[in-house]
N, C-alpha and C positions, 0 to 999 in steps of 0.2 A: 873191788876196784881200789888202784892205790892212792892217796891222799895226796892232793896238788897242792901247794902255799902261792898264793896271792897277797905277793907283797906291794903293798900300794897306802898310803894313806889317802886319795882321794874317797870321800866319800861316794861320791855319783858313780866312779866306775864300781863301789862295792855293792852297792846298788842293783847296775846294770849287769851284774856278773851274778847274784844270787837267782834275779830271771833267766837270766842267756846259759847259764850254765847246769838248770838243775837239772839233777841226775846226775852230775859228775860230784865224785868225792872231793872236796877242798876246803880248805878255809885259810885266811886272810889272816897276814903278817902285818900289821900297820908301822910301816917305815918310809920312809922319805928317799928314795934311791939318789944317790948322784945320775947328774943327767949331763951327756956329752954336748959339747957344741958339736950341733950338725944340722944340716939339714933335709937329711936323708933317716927317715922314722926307720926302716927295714934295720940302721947301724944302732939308731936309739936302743930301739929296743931290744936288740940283740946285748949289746950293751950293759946294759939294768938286769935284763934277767940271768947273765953271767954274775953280775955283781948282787942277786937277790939269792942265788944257788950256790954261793962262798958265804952267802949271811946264815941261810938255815940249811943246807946242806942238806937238801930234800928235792924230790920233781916242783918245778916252779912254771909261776907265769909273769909276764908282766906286757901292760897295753901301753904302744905308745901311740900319737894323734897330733896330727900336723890339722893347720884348716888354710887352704887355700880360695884365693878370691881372683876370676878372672882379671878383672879389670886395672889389679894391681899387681899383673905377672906373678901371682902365687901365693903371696905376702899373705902372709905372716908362714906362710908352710910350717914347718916346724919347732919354729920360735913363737910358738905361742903364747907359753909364760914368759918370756920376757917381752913381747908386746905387753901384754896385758899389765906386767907391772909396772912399762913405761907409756906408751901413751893410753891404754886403756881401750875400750872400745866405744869410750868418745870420741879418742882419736882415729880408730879404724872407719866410724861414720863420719868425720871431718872428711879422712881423704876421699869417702867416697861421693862426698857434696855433687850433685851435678852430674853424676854417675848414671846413666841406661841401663848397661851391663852391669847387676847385681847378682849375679851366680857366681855361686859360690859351691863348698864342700869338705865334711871330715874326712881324715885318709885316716887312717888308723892301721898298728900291726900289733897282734898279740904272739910273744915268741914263748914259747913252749921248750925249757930245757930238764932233761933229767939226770943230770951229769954224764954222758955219753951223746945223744943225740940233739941239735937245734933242731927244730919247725917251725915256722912262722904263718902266719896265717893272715894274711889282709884283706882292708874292710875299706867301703867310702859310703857315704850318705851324702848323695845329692841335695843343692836349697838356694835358696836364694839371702840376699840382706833387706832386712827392713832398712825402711831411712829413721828408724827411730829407736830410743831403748823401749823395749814393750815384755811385760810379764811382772810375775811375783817371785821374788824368794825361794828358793829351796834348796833343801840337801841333798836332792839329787842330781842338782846340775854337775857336771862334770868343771864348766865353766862360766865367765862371764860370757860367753859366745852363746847363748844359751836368749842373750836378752835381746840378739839380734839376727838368729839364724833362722829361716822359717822351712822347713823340710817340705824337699818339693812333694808336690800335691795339695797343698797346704797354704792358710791365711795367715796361720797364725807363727809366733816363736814358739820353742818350746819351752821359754818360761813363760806363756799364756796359756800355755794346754794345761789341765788338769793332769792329775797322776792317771787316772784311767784312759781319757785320752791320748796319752803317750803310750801308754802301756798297750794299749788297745790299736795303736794307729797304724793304716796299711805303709809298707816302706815302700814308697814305690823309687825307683832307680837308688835302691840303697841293700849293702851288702855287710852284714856284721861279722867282724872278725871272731868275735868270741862263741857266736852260731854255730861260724864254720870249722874251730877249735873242738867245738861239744861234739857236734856232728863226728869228726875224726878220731875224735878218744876215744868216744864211743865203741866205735867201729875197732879199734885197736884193742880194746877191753875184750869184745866178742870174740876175734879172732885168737886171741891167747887163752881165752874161755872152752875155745872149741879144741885147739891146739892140747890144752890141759886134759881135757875128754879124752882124748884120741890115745895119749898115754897112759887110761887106766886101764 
């Protein structure tokens, strides 16, 4: 199987990629990609992983993740990091003071280039908002969204679940892009595996 580069300096998605992905040959380029104004993840990440496949000129990936909130027509979709580095998610629980409608959700796309073909592969993860910041610390958050999103079926955030509890937890109304990536290559590996057979 050939060797995929996962460039990303987030630590949480290297994280979530060493689980979601094992079995597939890869490892990780730690770089900071330029990221487009937009707010459509499918152009993002299309995007990044053009621009991670002129970095190391190798099959690449790269994840990108909008978080959308009913109640405020979508907000933050795509602009996540720059919410977060402007009002923060004390400010995303200000606006939602008073709020009923607390559904929420991740959309994520992971695009898959090998310098010839794009794939993309999309994910969401149903939830809700706390009205409060709740959790601990860790390196595997992907985000501060983490202190306030609670995955539906669920009481808690994922920064109050444990590592085994996350690890361990059923997804319910929730689809991971980088699953359904593994899933694929997989299946792509075999078929050129059988393919290779057949010509000897």
């Amino acid at each position: 199987m050939n060797e995929i580069v996962f460039v990303t300096h987030n630590k949480g998605k290297i994280a979530s990629a060493s689980k979601a992905l094992e079995g597939v040959n890869f490892k990780v380029f730690e770089y900071e990609l330029e990221e487009p104004r937009s707010d459509d993840i499918k152009y993002i990440s299309k995007y990044k992983v053009m621009q991670a496949y002129r970095l190391v000129n190798r099959p690449c990936i790269s994840l990108d993740c909008g978080f959308w909130i009913d109640e405020l027509d979508g907000f933050p979709k795509a602009f996540v990091n720059f919410t977060l580095d402007t009002i923060g998610i004390e400010g995303i629980l200000k606006l939602m003071e008073g709020k009923e409608n607390r559904n929420c959700r991740f959309t994520e796309c992971l695009s898959y280039y090998d310098g010839k073909e794009l794939h993309q592969f999309m994910g969401k993860h149903e939830g809700t908002l706390s009205k409060e910041i709740l959790g601990n610390d860790t390196d595997k958050k992907w985000s501060d969204l983490w202190y306030i999103y609670i995955p539906y079926g669920y009481e808690k955030t994922l920064a109050q679940m444990t590592e085994d509890e996350r690890k361990n937890r059923k997804k319910y109304k929730s689809i991971d892009a980088m699953r359904e990536f593994s899933k694929w290559y997989k299946k792509q590996d075999k078929i050129k595996s059988i393919a290779f057979m057949g010509d000897i």
